[in-house]
C-alpha positions, 0 to 999 in steps of 0.5 A: 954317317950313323951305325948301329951297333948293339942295344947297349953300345952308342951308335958310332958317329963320323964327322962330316969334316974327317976327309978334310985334312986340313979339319981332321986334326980339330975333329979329333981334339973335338972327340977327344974333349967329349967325355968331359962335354959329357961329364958337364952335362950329367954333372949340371943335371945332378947337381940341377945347375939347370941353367949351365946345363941349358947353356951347356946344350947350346955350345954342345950344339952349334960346336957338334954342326961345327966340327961336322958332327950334325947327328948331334944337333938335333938332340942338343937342340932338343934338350936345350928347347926342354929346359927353356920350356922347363919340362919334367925332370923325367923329360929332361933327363930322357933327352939328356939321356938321347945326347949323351948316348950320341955323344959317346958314339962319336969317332975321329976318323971316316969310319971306313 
């Protein structure tokens, strides 16, 4: 489930997993380490460690359908089809740009 909030706020994210009480637990430690998953991303494409930043996209994505979060796939499927295919800068960093705002909208919780 996907919420829009304001043009300058992410759009708030709930895993799929948050009902399952025996999953909510790991779905909140999941949403607790992004900040750092984000951290590495916009780290590795700075310091243009583009191979990290690719692998980086992979974990990002099968972790994301993993703990339920499948908003997030795409968009890491995305970024890591764009490195691979060695696009612009400008390319790369507009799909990077999409992940990370998802990223940062993703809650523990069912979001009711």
């Amino acid at each position: 489930m996907t919420f829009a909030v304001t043009k300058d706020e992410p759009p708030l994210s709930y895993s799929t997993l948050a009902d399952d009480p025996d999953l909510a637990e790991i779905v909140e430690m999941f949403v607790q380490e992004m900040p750092d998953r984000v951290s590495n991303l916009l780290h590795r494409f700075e310091s243009r460690d583009l191979p990290e930043l690719e692998r980086a996209a992979h974990q990002l994505k099968g972790a994301a359908g993993s703990y339920g979060f499948h908003q997030l796939t795409p968009a890491a499927t995305r970024l890591e089809a764009m490195l691979k295919q060695r696009k612009s800068e400008e390319e790369i960093r507009a799909a990077l740009d999409s992940l990370v705002s998802l990223c940062r909208g993703v809650r523990a919780g069912t979001g009711r």
